[in-house]
LOBA-127014 format. One record per residue (C-alpha): x, y, z; residue in one letter; chain. Coordinates in steps of 0.1 Angstrom, whole numbers, plus 5000, padded with zeros to 4 digits. Each point is the difference from the previous one (the first is absolute). Last residue first. Layout:
N
px	py	pz	r	c
X	Y	Z	A	A
...
% end
This chain:
592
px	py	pz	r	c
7806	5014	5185	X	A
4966	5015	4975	X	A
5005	4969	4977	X	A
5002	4980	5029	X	A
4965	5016	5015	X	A
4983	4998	4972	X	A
5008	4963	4997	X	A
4985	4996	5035	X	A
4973	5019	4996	X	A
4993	4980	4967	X	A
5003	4967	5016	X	A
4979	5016	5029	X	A
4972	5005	4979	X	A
5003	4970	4975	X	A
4990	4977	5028	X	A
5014	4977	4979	X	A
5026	5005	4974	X	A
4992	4969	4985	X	A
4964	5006	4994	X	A
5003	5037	4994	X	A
5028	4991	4973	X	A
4977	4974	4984	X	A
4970	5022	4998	X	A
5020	5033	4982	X	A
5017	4970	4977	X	A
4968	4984	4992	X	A
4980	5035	4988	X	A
5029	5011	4981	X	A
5000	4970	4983	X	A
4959	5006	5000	X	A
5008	5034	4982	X	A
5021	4985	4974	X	A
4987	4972	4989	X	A
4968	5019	4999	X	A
5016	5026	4974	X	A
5017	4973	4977	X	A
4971	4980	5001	X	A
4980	5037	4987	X	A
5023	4995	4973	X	A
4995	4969	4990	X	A
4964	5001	5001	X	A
4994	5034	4982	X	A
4967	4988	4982	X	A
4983	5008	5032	X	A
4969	4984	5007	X	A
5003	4972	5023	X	A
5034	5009	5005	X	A
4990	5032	5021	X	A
4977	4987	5021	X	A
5016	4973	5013	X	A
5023	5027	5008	X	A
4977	5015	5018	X	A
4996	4973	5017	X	A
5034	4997	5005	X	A
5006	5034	5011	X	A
4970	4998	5029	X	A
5019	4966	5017	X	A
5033	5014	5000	X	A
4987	5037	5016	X	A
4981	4978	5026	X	A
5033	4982	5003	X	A
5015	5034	5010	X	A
4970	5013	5023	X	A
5007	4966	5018	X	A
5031	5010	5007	X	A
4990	5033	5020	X	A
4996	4973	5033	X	A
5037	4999	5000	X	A
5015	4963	5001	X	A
5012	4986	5029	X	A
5001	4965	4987	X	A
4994	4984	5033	X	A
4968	5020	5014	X	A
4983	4985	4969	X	A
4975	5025	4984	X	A
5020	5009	4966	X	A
4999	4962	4995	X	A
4962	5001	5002	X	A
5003	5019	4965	X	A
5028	4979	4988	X	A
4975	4971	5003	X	A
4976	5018	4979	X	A
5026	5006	4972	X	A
5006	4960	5002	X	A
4963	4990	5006	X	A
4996	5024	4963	X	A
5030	4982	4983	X	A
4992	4968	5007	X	A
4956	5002	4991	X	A
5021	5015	4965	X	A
5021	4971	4991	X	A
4973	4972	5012	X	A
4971	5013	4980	X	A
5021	5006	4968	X	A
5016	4966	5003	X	A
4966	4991	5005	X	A
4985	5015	4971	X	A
5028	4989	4980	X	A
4998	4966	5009	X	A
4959	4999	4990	X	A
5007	5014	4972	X	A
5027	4973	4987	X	A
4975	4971	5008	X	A
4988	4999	4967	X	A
5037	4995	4991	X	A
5009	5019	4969	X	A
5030	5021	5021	X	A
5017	4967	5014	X	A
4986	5000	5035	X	A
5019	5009	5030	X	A
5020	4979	5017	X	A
5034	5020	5008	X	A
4970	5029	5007	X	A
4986	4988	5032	X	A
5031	4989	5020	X	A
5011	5039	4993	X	A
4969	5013	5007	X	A
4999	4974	5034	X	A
5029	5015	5023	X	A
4983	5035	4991	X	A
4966	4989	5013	X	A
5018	4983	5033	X	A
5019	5029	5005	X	A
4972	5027	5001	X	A
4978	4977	5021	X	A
5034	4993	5023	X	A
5003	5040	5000	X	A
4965	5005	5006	X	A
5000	4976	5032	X	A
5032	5020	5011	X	A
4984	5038	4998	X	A
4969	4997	5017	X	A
5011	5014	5030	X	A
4999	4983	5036	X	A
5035	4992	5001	X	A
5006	4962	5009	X	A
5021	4996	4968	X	A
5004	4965	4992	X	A
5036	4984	5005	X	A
5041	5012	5008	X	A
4991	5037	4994	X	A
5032	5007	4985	X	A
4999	4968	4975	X	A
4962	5001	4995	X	A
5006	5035	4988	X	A
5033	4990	4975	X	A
4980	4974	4986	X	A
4968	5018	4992	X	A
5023	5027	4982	X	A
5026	4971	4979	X	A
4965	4986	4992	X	A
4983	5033	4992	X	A
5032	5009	4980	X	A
5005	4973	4976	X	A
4962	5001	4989	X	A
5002	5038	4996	X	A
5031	4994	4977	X	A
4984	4974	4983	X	A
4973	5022	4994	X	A
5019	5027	4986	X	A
5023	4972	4974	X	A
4962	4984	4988	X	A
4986	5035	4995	X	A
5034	5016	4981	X	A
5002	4969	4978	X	A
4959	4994	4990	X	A
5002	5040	4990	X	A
5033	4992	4980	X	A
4983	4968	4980	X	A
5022	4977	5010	X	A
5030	4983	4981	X	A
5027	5022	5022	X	A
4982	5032	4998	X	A
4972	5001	4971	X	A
4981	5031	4980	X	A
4975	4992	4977	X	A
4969	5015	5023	X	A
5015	5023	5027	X	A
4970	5015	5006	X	A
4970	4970	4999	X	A
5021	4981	5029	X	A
5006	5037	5015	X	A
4968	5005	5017	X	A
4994	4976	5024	X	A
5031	4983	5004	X	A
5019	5026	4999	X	A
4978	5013	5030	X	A
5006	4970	5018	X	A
5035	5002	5002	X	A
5003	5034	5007	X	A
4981	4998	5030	X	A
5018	4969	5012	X	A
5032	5011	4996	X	A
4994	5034	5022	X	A
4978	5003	5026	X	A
4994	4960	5003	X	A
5036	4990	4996	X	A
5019	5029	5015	X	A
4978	5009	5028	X	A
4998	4965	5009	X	A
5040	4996	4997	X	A
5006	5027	5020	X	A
4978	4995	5024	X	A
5018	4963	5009	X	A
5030	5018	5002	X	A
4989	5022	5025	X	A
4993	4974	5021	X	A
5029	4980	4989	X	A
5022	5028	5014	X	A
4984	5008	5030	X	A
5034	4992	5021	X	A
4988	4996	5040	X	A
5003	5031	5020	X	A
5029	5014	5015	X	A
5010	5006	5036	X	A
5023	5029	5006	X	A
5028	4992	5027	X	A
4987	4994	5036	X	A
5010	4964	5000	X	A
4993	4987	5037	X	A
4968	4984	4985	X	A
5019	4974	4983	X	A
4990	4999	4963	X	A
4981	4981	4974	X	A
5006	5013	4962	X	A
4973	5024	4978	X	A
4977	5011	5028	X	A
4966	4997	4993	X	A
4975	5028	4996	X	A
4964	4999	5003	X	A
4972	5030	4992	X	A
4967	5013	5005	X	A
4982	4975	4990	X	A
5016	4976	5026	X	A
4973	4975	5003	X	A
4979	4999	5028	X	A
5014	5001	5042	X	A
4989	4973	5023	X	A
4981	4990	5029	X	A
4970	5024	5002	X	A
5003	5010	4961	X	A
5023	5028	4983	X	A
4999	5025	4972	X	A
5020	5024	4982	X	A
5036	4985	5000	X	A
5036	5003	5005	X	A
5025	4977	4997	X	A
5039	4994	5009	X	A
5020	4964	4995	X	A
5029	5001	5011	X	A
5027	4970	4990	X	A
5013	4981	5031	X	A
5034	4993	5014	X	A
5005	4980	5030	X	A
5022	5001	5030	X	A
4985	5029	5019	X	A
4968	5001	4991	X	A
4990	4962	5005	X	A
4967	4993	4987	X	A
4998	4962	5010	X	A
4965	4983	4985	X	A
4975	4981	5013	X	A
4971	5025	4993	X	A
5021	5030	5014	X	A
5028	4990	5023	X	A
5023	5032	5009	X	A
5035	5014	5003	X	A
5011	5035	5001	X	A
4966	5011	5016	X	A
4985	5027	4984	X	A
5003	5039	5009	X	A
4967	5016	4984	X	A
4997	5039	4988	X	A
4969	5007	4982	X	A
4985	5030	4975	X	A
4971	4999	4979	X	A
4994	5034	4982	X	A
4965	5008	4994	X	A
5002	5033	5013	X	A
5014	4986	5030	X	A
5001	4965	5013	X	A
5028	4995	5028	X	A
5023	4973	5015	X	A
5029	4995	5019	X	A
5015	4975	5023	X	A
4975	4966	4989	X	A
5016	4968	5010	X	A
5008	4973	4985	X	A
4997	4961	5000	X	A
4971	4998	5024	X	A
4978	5001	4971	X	A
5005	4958	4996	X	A
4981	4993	4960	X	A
4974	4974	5008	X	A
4981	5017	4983	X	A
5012	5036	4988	X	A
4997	4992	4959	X	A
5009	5009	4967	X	A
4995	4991	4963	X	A
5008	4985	4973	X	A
4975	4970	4989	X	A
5020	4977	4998	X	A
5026	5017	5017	X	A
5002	5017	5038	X	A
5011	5029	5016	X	A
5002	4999	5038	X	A
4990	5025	5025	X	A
5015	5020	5028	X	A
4980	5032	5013	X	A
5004	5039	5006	X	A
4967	5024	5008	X	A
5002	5036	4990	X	A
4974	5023	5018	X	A
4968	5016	4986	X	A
4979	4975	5001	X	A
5024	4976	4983	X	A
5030	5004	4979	X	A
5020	4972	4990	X	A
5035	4994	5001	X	A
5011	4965	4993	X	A
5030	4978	5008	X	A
5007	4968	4978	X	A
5014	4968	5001	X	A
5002	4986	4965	X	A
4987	4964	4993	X	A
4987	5011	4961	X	A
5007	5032	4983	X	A
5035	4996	4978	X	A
5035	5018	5000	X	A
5010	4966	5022	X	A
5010	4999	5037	X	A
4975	5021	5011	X	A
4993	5031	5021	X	A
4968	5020	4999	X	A
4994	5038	5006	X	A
4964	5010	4999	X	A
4979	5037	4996	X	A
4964	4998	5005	X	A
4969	5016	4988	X	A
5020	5025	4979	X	A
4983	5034	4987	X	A
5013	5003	4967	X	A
5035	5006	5012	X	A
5005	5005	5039	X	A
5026	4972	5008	X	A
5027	4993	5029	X	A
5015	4974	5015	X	A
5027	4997	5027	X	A
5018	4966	5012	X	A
5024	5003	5032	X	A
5023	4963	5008	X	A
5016	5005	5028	X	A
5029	4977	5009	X	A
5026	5026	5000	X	A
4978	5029	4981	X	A
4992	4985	4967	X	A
4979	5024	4979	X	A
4976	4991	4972	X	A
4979	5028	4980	X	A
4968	4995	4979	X	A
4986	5023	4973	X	A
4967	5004	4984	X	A
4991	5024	4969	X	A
5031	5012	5001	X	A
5015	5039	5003	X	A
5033	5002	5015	X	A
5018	5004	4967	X	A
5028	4972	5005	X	A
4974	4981	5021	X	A
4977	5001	4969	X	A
5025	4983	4976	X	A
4976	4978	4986	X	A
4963	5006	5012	X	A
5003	4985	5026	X	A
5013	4995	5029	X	A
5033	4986	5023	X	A
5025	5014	5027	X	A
5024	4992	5016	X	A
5014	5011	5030	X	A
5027	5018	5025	X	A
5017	5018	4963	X	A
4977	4987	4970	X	A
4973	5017	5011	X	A
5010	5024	5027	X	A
4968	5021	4998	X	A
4976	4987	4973	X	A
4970	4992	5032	X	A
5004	5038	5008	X	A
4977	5013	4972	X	A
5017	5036	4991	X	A
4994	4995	4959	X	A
5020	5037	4987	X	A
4979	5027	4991	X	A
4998	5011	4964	X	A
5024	5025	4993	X	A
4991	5035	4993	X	A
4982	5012	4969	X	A
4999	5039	5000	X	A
4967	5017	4998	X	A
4996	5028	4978	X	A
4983	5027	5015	X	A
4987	5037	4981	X	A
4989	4982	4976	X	A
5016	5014	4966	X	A
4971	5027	4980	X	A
4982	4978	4970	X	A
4970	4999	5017	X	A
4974	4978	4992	X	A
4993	4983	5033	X	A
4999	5031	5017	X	A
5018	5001	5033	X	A
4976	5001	5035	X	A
5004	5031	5012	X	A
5027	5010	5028	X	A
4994	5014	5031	X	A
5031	5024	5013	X	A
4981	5025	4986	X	A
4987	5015	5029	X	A
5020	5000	5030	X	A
4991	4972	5028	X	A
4993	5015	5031	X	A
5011	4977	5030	X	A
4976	4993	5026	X	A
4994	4965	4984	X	A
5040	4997	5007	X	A
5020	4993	4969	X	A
5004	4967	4976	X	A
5022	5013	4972	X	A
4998	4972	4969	X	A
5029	4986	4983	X	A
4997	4991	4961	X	A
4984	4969	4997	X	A
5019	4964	5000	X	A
5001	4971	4974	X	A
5005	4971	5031	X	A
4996	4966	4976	X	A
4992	5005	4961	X	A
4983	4973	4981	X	A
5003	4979	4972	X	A
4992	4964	4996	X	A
4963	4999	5011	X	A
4995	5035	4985	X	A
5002	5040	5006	X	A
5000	4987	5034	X	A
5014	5036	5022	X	A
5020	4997	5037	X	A
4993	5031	5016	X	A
5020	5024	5026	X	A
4981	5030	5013	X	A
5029	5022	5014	X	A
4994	5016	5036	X	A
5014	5031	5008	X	A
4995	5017	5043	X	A
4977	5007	5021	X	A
4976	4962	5013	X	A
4976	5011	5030	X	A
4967	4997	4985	X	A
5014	4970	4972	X	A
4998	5015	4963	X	A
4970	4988	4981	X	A
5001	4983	4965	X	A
4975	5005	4970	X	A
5003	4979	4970	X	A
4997	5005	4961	X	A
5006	4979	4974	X	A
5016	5000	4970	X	A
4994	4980	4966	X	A
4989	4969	5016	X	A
4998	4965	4986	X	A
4979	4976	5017	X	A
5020	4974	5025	X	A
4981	5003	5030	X	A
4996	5017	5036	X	A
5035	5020	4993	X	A
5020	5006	5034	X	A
4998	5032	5027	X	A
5024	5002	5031	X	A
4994	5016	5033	X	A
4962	4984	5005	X	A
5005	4992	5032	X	A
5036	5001	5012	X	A
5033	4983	4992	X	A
4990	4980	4967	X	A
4961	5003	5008	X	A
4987	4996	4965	X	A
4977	5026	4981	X	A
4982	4988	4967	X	A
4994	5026	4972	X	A
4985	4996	4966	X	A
4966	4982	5000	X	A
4998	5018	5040	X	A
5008	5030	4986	X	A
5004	5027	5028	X	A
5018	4979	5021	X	A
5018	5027	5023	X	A
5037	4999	5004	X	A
5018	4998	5040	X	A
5031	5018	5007	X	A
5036	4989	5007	X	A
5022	4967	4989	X	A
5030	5005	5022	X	A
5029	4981	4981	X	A
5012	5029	4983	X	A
5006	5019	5029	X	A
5011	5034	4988	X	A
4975	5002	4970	X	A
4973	4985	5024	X	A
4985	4977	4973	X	A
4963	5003	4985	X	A
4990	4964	4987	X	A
4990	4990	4964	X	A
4994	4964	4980	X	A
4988	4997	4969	X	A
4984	4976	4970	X	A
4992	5003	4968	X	A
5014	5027	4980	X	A
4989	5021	4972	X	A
5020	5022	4975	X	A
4976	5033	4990	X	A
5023	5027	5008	X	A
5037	5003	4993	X	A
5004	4999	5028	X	A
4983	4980	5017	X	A
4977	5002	5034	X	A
4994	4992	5036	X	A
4983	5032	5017	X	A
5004	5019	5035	X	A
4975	5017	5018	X	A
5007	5009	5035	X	A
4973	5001	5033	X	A
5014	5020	5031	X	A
5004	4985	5035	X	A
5039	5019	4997	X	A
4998	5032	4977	X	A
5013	4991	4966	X	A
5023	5019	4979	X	A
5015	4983	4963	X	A
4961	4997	4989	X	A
4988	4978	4969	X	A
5025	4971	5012	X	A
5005	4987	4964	X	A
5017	4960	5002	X	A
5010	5000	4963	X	A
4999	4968	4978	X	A
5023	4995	4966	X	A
5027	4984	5016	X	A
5035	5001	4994	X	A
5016	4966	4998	X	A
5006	4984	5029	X	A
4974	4973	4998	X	A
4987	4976	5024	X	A
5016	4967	5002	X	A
4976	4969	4990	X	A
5001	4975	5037	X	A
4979	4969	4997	X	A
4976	5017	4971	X	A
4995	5032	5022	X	A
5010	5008	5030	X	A
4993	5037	5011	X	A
5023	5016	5011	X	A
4989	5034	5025	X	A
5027	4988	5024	X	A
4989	5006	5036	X	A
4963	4998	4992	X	A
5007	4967	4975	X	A
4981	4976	5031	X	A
4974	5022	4997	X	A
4985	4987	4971	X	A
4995	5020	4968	X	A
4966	5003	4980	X	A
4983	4977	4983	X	A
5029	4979	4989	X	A
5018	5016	4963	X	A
4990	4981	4970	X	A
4981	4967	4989	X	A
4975	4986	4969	X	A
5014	4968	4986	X	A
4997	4989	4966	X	A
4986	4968	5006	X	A
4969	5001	4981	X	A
5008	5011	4969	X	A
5014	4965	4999	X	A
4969	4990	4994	X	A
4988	5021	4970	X	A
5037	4994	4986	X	A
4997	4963	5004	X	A
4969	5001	4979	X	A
5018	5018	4974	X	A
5026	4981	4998	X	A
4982	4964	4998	X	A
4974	5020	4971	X	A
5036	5005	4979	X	A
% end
């Protein structure tokens, strides 16, 4: 048990600690969406935050109250984001607020200064207060609109306030027409319940006639479809014109590349890049290379394109480049017109003089080579043995593995008497688990070497403890065929390092799922690791258990079934991959 519990004091480590951004950027003024986890949809259900002007009459120049809260009272939220609309011009964003909280309240200049107010951090709030003041020569009903972060994945976008009269300062305003701030335990109905509208549709031009006049490539998965991707890159043929666009703003991207090749592989690929710099966006041709990968612009021509369009706003790296339909890069014939090439797009956070770092952002390949001219959808390349190759850790070291050592440990002394095909039963069940392991961590490393074609170059410590991990469990096995004869002097020995080798495999293995979460190509949510942490804390606690329980087989029964459970909920994330849009998507047939 002392292997489990030390991995549980490290791996308490990596649980990681995120939410909302620090307040919204300006480039969701229009909107109000935020984008979280590559694209989660807000929620249309109805929401338990009120936008509470607390006056229906205002004079123009004049200071209004209003406050964010729940109803029923006491349900926090996160994060926010609130303009004042012209109620006849909805897209007139009117009025200036007052940061009266700096630790609460940060102003952002969406059409004017200060004219819309955002969350400075990710604390939960019960309600909040903010002051807004009407323009001088504004008359007229303005509707506060707000987009509410009750959490990371759920969140409310344009929740609106009931309309407010805007009237001359001259104007008198009758009394009463001030309203008092609602109590939060009355039991009286509010007197505004705001109706959920539909969140606003993606507007970004770039997704315009894709798959009509051009195609069109990103990723995540099916991002074109919903007009929301992490980086995109369009392709239009006009005669003998040959336009390229790019475009990516998530996690703040250093550079955005598109790269052609003649294989689904990095290495001898001509690629363009789009790389802000001092405030502008600067285009160049490099080279990718192998051994080590990489890429460079020496020796690479740039008078292979030129620049039409390009623009860095809000973090968002945008380039339009028309390249020439044939061209020599390092000895080699790129010819657009009569050659088909897979794309290869990537984005990532950092960059050097005279070439671009690795692509932690994200890389997608396209699944088959294609001519340029096509404009149909372009798909990505299959990830089947990728997510096959989690499936079979999962299972093995999650699942087989854990069992099989704990009968091992605690069950040789239980099921004393009782055999299973000439064995002693506990000796049966172990052996036929860790086969099982054994079979799949070689079908697993296989299957990865196969779709990656070599060693990973990903800077993650992931692969090296997945050959340590394979290595151990390709020698148990090895091991125990010559084991001592139980009277041996040299039979304690074995045992200790059958022991030694058996559990140093299983923690690297649970480890190595850990850093798998962090790899940009399994697309696995961040919250995973909260699930392993649960895995790791019930079998030490079921370690626990058995050490002193005289309930062993039923308390097997219990973790068998909770760490099945455990597997299959792991498994299906794994294969289903990024589970957020797979479920969108399946929500969305069910729905049609």
């Amino acid at each position: 048990m002392l292997p489990l519990l030390c991995l549980a004091l490290v791996l308490s480590t990596f649980v990681p600690s995120y939410g909302l951004p620090n307040g919204a950027p300006t480039s969701v003024c229009d909107s109000m969406l935020p984008f979280h986890g590559g694209g989660i949809p807000p929620l249309t259900t109805k929401t338990p935050f009120l936008i509470t002007p607390q006056s229906s009459v205002i004079g123009s120049g004049q200071t209004l109250k209003l406050d964010i809260e729940s109803f029923p009272a006491n349900i926090v939220f996160k994060g926010y984001m609130i303009q004042a609309r012209a109620a006849d011009r909805p897209n007139n964003i009117v009025g200036h607020f007052v940061s009266t909280d700096t630790g609460a309240i940060k102003l952002i200049d969406c059409q004017a200064e200060g004219d819309t107010a955002t969350h400075t951090s990710t604390s939960p709030k019960q309600e909040l207060t903010l002051e807004w003041i009407a323009p001088d020569n504004f008359v007229g009903d303005v509707v506060f609109n707000a987009t509410i972060a009750q959490d990371y994945d759920k969140f409310w976008v344009g929740l609106p306030s009931d309309r407010v009269r805007v009237v001359a300062s001259s104007t008198t305003i009758v009394p009463g027409t001030a309203s008092t701030k609602r109590s939060t335990t009355t039991t009286t109905v509010p007197p505004y319940r705001p109706q959920q509208t539909a969140a606003p549709v993606a507007t970004d031009p770039i997704y315009d006639a894709c798959g009509q006049s051009k195609g069109c490539f990103g990723f995540p998965e099916g991002c074109v479809d919903s007009r929301n991707c992490r980086a995109v890159a369009t392709i239009a043929v006009l005669g003998a014109r040959y336009v390229f666009e790019m475009k990516a703003g998530y996690n703040s991207p250093a550079y955005v590349a598109l790269g052609l090749s003649d294989d689904a592989k990095m290495g001898e690929d001509s690629v363009i890049e789009c790389v802000p710099e001092q405030g502008t966006v600067n285009a160049y041709a490099s080279w990718t290379t192998v051994g080590p990968y990489g890429s460079t612009r020496l020796g690479v021509p740039q008078n292979i394109f030129q620049v039409m369009e390009k623009s860095y706003n809000d973090g968002v790296i945008y380039c339009k480049v028309e390249r020439d339909a044939v061209s020599m890069v390092k000895g080699k014939k790129f010819d657009l017109v009569n050659n088909k090439f897979h794309l290869l797009i990537a984005a990532g956070s950092s960059v050097e003089s005279t070439n671009v770092n690795y692509h932690d952002i994200g890389r997608h390949v396209s699944g088959s080579p294609q001519s340029l001219a096509e404009v149909g959808p372009v798909q990505g390349t299959s990830k089947l043995l990728l997510r096959l190759h989690g499936a079979f850790m999962i299972t093995a070291w999650i699942g087989t593995a854990s069992l099989g050592i704990l009968i091992a440990r605690y069950f040789r002394q239980t099921w004393v008497g009782s055999q299973m095909c000439g064995k002693d039963q506990w000796f049966a069940w172990h052996r036929f688990l860790m086969v099982v392991t054994w079979a799949l961590t070689v079908a697993g490393i296989v299957v990865i070497f196969v779709e990656i074609g070599g060693w990973s170059q990903v800077r993650n410590p992931h692969a090296i403890l997945g050959i340590v991990t394979t290595v151990l469990c390709f020698l148990q096995p090895i091991g125990a065929f010559f084991r001592p004869h139980p009277g041996s002097s040299k039979r304690p020995i074995f045992n200790w390092l059958h022991w030694l080798g058996g559990n140093l495999a299983h923690v690297i293995a649970i480890v190595a799922i850990f850093f798998a979460v962090q790899l940009q190509k399994a697309e696995l949510p961040e919250w995973m690791d909260f699930i392993l942490v649960a895995f790791v804390a019930f079998h030490v606690f079921m370690h626990l258990i058995f050490s002193f329980s005289g309930f062993r087989k039923s308390m097997l029964f219990l973790y068998i079934l909770i760490v099945l459970g455990l597997v299959i909920a792991m498994v299906v994330i794994v294969v289903l991959a990024p589970i957020e849009a797979a479920y969108n998507s399946i929500k969305e047939q069910i729905m049609n």
